[in-house]
C-alpha positions as a LaTeX table, in Angstrom:
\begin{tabular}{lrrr}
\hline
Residue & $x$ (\AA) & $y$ (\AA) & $z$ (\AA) \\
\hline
Unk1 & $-18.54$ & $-26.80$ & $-50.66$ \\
Unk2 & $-18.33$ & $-26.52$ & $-46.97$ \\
Unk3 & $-20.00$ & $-24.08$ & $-44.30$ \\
Unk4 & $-16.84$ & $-22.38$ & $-44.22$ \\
Unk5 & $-15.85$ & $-21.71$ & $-47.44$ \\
Unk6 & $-19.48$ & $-20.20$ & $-48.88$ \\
Unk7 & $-18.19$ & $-16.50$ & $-49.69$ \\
Unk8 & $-21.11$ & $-15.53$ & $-47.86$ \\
Unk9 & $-20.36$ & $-17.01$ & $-44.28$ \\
Unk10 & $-16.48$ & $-16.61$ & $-44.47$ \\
Unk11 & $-16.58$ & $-12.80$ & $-44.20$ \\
Unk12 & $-18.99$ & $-12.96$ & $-41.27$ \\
Unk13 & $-16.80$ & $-15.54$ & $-39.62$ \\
Unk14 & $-13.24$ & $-13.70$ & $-40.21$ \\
Unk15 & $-14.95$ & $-10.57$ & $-38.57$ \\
Unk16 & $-16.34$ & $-12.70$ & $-35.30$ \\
Unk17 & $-13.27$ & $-13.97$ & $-34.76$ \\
Unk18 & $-11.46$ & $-10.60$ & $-35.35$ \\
Unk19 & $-13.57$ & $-9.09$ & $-33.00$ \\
Unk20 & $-13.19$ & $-11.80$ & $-30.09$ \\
Unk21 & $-9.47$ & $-11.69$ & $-30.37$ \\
Unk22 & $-9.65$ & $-8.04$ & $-30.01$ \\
Unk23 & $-11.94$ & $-8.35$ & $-27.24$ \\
Unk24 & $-9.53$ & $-10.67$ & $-25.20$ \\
Unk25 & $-6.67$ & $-9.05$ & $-26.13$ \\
Unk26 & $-7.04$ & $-6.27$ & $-23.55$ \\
Unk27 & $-8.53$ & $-7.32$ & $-19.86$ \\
Unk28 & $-10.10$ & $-4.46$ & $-17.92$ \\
Unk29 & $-8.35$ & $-4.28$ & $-14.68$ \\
Unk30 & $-7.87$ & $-0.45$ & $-12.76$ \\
Unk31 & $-10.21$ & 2.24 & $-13.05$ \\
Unk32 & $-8.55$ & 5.61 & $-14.17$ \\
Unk33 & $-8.94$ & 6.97 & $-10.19$ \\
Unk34 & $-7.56$ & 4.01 & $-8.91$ \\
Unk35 & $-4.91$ & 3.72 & $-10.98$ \\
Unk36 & $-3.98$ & 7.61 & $-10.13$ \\
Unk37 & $-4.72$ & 7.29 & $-6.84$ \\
Unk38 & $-2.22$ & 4.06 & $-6.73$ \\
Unk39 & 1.01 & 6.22 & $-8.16$ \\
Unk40 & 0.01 & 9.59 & $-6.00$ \\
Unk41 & 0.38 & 7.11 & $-2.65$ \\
Unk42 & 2.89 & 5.30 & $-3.91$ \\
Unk43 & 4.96 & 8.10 & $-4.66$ \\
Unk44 & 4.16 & 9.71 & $-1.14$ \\
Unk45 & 5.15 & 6.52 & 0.48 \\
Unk46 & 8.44 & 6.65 & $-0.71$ \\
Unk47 & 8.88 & 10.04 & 0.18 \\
Unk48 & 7.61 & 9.36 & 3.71 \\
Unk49 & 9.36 & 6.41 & 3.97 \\
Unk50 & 12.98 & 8.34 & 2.72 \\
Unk51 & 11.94 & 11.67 & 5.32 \\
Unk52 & 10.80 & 9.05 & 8.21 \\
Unk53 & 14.27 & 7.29 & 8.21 \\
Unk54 & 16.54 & 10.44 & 8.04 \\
Unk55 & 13.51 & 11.82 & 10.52 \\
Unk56 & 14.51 & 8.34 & 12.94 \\
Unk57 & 18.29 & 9.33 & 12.96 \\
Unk58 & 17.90 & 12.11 & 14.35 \\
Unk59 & 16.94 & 10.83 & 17.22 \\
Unk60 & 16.96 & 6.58 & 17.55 \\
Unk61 & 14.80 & 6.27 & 20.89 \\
Unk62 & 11.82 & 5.88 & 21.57 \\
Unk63 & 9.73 & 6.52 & 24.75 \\
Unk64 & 5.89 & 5.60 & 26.27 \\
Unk65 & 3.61 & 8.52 & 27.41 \\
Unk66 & 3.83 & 12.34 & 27.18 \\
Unk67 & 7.71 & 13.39 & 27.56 \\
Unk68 & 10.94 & 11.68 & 26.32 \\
Unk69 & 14.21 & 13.06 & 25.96 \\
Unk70 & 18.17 & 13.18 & 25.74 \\
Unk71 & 18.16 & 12.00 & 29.64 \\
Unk72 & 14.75 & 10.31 & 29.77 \\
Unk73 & 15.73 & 6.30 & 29.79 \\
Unk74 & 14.21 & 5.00 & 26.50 \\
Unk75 & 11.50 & 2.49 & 26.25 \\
Unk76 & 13.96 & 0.83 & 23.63 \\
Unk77 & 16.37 & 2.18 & 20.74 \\
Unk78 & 18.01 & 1.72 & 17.24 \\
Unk79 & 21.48 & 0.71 & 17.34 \\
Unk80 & 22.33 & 3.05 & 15.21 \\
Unk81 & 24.37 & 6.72 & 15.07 \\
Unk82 & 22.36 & 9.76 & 15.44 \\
Unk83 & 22.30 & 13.03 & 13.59 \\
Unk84 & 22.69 & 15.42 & 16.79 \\
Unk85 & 25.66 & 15.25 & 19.28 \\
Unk86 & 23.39 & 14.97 & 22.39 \\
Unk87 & 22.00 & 12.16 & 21.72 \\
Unk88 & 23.49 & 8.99 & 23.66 \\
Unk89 & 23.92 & 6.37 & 20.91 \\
Unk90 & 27.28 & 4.78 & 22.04 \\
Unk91 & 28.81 & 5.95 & 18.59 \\
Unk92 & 31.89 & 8.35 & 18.58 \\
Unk93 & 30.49 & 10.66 & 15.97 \\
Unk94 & 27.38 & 11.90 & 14.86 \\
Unk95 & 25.76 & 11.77 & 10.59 \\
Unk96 & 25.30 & 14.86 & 8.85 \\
Unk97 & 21.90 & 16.33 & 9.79 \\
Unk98 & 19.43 & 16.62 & 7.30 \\
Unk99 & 16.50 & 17.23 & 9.58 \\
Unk100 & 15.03 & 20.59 & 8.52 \\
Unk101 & 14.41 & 19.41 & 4.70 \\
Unk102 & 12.85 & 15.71 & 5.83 \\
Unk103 & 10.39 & 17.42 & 8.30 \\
Unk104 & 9.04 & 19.61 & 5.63 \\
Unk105 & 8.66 & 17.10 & 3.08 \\
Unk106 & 7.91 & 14.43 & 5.55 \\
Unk107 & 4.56 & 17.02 & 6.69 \\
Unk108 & 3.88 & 17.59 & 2.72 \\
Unk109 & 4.07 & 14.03 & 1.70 \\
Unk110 & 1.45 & 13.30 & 4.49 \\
Unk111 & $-1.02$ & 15.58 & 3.43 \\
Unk112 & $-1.06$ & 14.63 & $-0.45$ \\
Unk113 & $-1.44$ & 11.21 & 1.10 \\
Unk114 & $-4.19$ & 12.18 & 3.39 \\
Unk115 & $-5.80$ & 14.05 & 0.85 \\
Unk116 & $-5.58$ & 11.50 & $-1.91$ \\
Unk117 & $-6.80$ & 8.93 & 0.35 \\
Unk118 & $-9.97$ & 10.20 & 1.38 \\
Unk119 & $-10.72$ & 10.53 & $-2.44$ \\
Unk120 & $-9.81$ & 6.66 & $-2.60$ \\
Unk121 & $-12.34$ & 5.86 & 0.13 \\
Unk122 & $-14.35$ & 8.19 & $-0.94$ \\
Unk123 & $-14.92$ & 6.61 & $-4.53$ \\
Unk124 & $-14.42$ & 3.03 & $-3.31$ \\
Unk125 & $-17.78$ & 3.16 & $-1.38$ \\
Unk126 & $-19.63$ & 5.50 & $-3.45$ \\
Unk127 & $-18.86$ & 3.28 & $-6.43$ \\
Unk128 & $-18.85$ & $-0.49$ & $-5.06$ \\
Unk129 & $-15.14$ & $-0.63$ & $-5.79$ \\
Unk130 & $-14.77$ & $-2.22$ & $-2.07$ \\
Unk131 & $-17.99$ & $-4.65$ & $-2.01$ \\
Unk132 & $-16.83$ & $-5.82$ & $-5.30$ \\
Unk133 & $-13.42$ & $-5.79$ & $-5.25$ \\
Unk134 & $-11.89$ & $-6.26$ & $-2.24$ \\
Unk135 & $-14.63$ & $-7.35$ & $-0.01$ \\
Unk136 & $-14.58$ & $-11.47$ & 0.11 \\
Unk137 & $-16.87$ & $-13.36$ & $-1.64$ \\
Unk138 & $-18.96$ & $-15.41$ & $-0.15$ \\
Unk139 & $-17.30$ & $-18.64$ & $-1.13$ \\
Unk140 & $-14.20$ & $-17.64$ & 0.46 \\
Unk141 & $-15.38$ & $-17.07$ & 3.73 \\
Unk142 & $-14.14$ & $-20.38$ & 4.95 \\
Unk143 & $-11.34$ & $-21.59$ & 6.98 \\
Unk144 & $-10.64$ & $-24.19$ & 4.15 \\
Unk145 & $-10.96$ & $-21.69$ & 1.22 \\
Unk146 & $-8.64$ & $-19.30$ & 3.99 \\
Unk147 & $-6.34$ & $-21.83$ & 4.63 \\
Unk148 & $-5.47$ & $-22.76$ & 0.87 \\
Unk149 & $-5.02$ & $-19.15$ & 0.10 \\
Unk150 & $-2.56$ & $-19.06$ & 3.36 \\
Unk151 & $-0.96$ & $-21.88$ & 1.89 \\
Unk152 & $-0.74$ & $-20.77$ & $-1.81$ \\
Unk153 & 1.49 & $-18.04$ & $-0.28$ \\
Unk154 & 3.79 & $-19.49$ & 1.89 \\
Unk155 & 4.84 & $-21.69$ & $-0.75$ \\
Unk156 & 4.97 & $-18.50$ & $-3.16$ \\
Unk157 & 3.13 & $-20.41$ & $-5.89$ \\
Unk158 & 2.10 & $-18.97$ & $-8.58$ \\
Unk159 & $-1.36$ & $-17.61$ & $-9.45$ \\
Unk160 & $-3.39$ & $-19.36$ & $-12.08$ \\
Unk161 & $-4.78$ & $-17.47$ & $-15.14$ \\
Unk162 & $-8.20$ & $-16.74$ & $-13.69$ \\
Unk163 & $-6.60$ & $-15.58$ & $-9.94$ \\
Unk164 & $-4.18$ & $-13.39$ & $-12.17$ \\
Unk165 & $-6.96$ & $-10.56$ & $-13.03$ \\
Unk166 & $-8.85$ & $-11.01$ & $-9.43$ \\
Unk167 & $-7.91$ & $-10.52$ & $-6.15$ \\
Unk168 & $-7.78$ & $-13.84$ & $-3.75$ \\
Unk169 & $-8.53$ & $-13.71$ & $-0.61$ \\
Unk170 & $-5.51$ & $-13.23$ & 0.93 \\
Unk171 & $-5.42$ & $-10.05$ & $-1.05$ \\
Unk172 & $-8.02$ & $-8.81$ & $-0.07$ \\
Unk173 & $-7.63$ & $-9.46$ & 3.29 \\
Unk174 & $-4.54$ & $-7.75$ & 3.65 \\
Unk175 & $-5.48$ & $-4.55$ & 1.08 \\
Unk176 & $-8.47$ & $-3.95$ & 3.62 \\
Unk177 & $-6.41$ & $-3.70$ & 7.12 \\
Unk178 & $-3.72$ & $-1.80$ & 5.14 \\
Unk179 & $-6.70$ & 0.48 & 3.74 \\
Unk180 & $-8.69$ & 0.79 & 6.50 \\
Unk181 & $-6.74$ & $-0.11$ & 9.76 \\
Unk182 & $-2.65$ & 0.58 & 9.10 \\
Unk183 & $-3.42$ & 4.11 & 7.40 \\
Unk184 & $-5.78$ & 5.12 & 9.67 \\
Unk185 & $-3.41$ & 4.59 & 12.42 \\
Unk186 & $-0.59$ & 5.69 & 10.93 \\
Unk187 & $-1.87$ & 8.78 & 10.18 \\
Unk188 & $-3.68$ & 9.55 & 13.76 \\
Unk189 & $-0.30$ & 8.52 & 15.05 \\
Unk190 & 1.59 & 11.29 & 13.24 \\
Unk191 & $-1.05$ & 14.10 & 13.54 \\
Unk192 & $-0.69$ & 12.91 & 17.63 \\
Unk193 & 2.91 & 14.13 & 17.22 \\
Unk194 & 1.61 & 17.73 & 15.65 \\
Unk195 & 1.36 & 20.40 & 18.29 \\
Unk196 & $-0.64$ & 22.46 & 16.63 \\
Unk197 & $-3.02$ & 19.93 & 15.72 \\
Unk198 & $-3.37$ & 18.79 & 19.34 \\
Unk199 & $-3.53$ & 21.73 & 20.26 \\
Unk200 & $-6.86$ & 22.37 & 18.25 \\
Unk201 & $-8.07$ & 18.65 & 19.08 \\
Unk202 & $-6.13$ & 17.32 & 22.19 \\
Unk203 & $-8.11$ & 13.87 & 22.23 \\
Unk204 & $-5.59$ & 13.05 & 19.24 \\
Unk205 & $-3.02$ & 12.54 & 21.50 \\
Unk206 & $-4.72$ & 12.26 & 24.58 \\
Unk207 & $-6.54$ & 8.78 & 23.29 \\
Unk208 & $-3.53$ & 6.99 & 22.88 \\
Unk209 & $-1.87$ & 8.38 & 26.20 \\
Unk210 & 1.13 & 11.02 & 24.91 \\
Unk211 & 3.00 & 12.39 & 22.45 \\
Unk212 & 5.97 & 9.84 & 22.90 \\
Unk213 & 3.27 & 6.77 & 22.80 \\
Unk214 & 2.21 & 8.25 & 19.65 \\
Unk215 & 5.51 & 8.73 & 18.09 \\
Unk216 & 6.39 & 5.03 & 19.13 \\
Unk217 & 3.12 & 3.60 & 17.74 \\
Unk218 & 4.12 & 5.74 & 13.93 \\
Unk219 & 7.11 & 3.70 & 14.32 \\
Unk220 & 5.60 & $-0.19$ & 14.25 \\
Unk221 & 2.95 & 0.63 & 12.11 \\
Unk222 & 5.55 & 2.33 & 9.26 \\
Unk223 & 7.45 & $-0.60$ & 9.75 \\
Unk224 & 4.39 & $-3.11$ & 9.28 \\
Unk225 & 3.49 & $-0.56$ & 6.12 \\
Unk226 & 7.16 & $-1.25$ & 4.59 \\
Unk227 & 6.76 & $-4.73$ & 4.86 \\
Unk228 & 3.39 & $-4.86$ & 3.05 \\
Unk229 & 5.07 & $-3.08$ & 0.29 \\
Unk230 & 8.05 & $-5.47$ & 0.22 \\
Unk231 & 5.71 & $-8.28$ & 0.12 \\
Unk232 & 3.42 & $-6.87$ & $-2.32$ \\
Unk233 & 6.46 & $-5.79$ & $-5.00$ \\
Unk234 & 7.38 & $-9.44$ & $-4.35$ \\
Unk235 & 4.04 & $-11.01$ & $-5.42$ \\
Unk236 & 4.03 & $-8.79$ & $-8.41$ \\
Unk237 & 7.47 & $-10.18$ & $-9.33$ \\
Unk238 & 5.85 & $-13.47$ & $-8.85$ \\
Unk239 & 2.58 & $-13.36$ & $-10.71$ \\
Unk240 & 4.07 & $-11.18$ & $-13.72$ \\
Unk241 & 5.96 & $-7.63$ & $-13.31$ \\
Unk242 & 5.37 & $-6.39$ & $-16.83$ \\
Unk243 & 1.79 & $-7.20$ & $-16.83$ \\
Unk244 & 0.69 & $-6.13$ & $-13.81$ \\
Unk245 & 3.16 & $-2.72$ & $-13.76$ \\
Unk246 & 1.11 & $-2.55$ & $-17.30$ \\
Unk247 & $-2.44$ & $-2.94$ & $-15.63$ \\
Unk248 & $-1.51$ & $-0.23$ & $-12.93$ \\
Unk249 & $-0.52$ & 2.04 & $-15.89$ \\
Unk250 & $-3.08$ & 2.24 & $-18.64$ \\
Unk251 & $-5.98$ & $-0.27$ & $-16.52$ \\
Unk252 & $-5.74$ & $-2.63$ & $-19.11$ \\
Unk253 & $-3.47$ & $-6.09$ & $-19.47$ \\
Unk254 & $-3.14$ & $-8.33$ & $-22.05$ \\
Unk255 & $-4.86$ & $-11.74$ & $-21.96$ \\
Unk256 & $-3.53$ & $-14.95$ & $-21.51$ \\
Unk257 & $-5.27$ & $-16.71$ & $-24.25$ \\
Unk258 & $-6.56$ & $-15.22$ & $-27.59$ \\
Unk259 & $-10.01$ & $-16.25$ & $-28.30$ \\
Unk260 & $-9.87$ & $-18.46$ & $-31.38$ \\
\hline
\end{tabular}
């Protein structure tokens, strides 16, 4: 009689390999706060992103330093029709205005994103999730391990089974200036455009040299923010929609490979 087949070992080896193929089946992925924290901004985004355009058409120029207006010549402008008759946009008519409503939920939007943030950073540093996570590893601080990873993307391939449940360096790269650079600045940008707030702390608006600068910068960095997201729903596409949309949702994903 074999080693397998002794009534004694066979129950003991049915229940190993039960439990290692219910051990792989599930990959830890998103902690429950970064998972909510994920949805909250992403939601926001949107809603900033809907409110910022509708915001734009209201008035498509743009200016550099303090003042900027109907007659001020414009540092450069959308070609597109504005909301309000007295702005010059060469168009014959004007869009229906729906400026009051965006503003408000444009401001609201900004705060829950502020707010939900700062709890992001907050438990990213207090709990590693940076150093460990998105922080690269020592091994990829090269220009050849860089230029691979610059590479792998620009020829959209796509990721192998172990890169699937990590982040590679170009990921991490780019999460960290979006996390801590792009966000930052967008949202100094657009409390430089608050009068109230500058009124209470004028160096908001004084440090990057007026209210119209300010506006102007909000503008290139929400575009450079859009893009990120296009790119990023793009990669997800790429690497696996389901699983990944999955691994945002309950922080779990199902393995590749069962352990036999």
């Amino acid at each position: 009689m074999s080693r397998l087949d002794s009534p004694l070992v066979e129950p003991a080896a049915i229940a190993t390999s039960a439990l290692a193929t219910a051990a792989s089946a599930s990959i830890s992925r998103h902690s429950a706060l970064v998972r909510i924290t994920h949805w909250i901004i992403t939601l926001c985004f949107f809603a900033l992103l809907l409110t910022g355009i509708e915001i734009l058409i209201s008035h498509p120029r743009f200016y550099w330093g303090e003042t900027g207006n109907d007659l001020t010549k414009p540092l450069f402008q959308i070609p597109i029709p504005s909301s309000r008759n007295l702005v010059p946009t060469g168009y014959g008519y004007v869009l229906p205005d729906e400026n009051g409503w965006s503003r408000s939920l444009h401001f609201q939007a900004a705060w829950l994103t502020v707010l939900t943030g700062l709890l992001y950073v907050i438990f990213g540093l207090i709990s590693g999730h940076f150093r460990k996570n998105l922080f690269p590893k020592r091994a990829d601080r090269s220009w050849r391990a860089c230029w691979s990873a610059v590479l792998g993307h620009l020829r959209f391939k796509r990721p192998t089974e172990a890169e699937a449940w990590s982040y590679n360096l170009i990921q991490r790269l780019t999460y960290l200036v979006v996390i801590f650079v792009l966000f930052p600045l967008v949202i100094w940008t657009g409390l430089a455009m608050s009068p109230a707030f500058t009124a209470a702390f004028p160096s908001t608006v004084l440090l990057l040299g007026g209210r119209q600068t300010a506006r102007t910068l909000h503008f290139f960095v929400s575009i450079a923010l859009a893009l990120f997201l296009f790119v990023h729903v793009v990669m997800i596409f790429l690497a696996g929609f389901w699983s990944r949309t999955r691994a945002m949702i309950t922080g779990r994903a199902a393995a590749a490979k069962e352990l036999a």
